[in-house]
N, CA, C and O of each residue as an XYZ file, in Angstrom:
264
protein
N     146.242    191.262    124.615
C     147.396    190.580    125.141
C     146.910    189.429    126.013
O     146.098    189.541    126.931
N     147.445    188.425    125.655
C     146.910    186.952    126.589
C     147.491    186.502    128.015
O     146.990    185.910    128.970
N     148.921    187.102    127.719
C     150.075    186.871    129.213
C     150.986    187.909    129.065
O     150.953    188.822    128.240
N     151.687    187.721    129.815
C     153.108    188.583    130.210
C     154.051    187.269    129.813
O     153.964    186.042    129.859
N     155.065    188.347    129.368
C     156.666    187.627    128.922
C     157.448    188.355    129.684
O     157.406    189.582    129.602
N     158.485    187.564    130.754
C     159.428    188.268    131.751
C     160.302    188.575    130.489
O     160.223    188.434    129.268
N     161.551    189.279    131.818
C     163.017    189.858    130.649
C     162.638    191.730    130.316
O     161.802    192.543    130.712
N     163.370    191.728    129.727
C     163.843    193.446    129.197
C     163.227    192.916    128.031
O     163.307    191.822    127.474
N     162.455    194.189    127.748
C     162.241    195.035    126.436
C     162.768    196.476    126.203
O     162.805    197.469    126.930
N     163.104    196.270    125.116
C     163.482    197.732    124.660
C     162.531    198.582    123.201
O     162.523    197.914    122.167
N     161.934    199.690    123.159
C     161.349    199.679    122.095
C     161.519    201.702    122.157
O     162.221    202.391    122.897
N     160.632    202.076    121.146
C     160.381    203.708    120.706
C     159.266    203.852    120.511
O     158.607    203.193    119.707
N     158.709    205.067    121.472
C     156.841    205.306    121.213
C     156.801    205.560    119.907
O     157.877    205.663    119.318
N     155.849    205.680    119.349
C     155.272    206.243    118.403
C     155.530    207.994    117.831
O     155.653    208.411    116.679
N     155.546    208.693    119.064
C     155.233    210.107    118.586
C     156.465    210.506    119.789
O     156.381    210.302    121.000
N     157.760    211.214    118.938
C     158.636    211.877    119.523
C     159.501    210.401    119.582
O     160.585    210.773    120.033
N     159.567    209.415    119.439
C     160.449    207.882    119.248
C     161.404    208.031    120.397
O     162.598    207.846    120.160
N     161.009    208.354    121.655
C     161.280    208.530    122.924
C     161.434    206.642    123.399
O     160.584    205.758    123.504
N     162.656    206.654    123.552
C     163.010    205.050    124.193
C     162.448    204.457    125.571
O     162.576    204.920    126.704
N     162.005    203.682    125.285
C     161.478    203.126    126.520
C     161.640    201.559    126.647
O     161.353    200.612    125.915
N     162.382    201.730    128.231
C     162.759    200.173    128.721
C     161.620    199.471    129.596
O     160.954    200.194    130.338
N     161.372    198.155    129.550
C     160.192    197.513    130.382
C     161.380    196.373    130.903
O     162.114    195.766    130.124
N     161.392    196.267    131.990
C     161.567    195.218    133.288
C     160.523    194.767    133.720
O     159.548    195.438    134.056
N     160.662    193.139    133.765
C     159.748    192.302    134.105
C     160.003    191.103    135.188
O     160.503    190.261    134.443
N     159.977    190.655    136.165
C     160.208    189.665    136.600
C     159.118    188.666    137.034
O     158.407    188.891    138.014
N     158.969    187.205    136.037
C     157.716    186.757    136.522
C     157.674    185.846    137.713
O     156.760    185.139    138.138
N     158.917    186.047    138.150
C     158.962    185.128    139.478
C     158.096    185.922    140.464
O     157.033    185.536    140.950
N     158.864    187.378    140.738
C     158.334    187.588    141.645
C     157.210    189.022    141.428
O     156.711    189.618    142.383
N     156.959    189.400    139.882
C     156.374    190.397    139.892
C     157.083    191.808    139.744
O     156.248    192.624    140.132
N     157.494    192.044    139.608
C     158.548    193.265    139.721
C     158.636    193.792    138.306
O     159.157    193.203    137.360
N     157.932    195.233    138.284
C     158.220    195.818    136.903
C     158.593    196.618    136.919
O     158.089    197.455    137.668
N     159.759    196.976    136.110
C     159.891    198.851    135.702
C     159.774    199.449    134.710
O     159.648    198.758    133.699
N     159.767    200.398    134.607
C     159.862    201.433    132.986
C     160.974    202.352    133.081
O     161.317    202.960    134.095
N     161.375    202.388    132.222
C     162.340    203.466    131.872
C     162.077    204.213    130.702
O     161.810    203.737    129.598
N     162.179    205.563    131.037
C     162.142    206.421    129.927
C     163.459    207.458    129.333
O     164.141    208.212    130.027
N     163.567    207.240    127.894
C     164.608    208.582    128.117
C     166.123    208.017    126.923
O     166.971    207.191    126.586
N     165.910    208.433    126.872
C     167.224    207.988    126.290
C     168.593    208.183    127.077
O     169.279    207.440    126.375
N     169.187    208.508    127.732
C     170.241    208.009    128.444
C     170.123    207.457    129.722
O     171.006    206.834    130.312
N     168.453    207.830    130.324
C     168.191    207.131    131.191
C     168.171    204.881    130.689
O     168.270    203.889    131.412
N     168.056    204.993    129.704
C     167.518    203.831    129.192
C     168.481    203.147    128.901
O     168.408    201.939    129.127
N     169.820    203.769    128.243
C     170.999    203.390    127.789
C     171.640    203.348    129.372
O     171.328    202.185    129.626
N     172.242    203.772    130.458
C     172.244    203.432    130.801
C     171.880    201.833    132.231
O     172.614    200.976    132.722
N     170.464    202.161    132.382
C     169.961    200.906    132.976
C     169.952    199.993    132.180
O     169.833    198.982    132.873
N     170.029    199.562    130.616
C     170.471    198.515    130.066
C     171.636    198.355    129.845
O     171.861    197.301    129.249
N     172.790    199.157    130.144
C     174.176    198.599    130.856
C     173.963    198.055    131.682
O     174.048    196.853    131.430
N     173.621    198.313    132.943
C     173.744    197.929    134.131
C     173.282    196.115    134.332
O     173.376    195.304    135.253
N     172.756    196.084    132.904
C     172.391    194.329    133.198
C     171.534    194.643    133.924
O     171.966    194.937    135.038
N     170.238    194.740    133.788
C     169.155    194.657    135.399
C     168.562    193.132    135.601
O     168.048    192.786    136.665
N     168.678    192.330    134.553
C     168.013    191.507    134.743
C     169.587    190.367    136.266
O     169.267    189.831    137.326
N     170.655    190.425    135.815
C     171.900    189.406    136.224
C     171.717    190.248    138.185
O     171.950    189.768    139.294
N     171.125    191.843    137.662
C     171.553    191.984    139.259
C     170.112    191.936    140.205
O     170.053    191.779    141.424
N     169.070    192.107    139.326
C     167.284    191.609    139.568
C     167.601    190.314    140.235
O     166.911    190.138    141.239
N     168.864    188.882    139.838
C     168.394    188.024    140.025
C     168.883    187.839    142.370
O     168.353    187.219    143.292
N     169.945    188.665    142.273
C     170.256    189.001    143.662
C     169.687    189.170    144.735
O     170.114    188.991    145.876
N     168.070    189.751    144.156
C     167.368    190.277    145.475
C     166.086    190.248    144.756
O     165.282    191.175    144.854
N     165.913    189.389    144.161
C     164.533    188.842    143.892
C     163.806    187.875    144.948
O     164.265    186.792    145.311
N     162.739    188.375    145.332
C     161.914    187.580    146.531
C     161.538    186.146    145.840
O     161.072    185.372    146.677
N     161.591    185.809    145.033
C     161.205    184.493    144.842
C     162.649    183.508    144.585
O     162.487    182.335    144.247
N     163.691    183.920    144.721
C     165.543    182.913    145.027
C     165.670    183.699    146.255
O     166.760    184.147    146.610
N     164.842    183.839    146.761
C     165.320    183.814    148.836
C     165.206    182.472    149.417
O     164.193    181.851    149.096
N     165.805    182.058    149.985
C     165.500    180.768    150.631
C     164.634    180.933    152.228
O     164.780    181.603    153.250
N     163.870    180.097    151.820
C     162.738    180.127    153.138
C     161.490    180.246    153.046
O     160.686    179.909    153.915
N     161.110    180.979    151.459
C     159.869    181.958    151.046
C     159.725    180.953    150.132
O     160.486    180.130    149.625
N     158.199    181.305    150.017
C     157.105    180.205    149.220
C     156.584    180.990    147.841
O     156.353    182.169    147.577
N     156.548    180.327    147.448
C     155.750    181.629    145.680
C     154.430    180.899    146.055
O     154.460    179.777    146.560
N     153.068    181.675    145.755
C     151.882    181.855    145.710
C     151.005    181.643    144.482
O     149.794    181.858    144.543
């Protein structure tokens, strides 16, 4: 792998096709995983990326990115 791509992914392991969500934010770094299937279905309702953008340290005003 050469870089990271921000945004949601959604995909299925390999063995048991167990869902798994990836959160990315390349502003400020911020990743999650989700596992599960209704764990997954729900946090991709929730929009994470529209409410990520609320309280993301890099759209604070005052703060510098590095």
């Amino acid at each position: 792998m050469t870089g990271w791509i921000g945004g949601l992914q959604v995909r299925r392991t390999d063995r048991g096709q167990t869902p798994v969500a990836d959160f990315l934010c390349t502003a400020c770094g911020t990743f999650r995983r989700i596992t599960g299937r209704d764990k997954v279905r729900d946090f991709v309702h929730a929009n994470p990326i529209t409410d990520h953008r609320a309280t993301c340290s890099a759209n604070q005003k005052g703060t510098t990115q590095r």
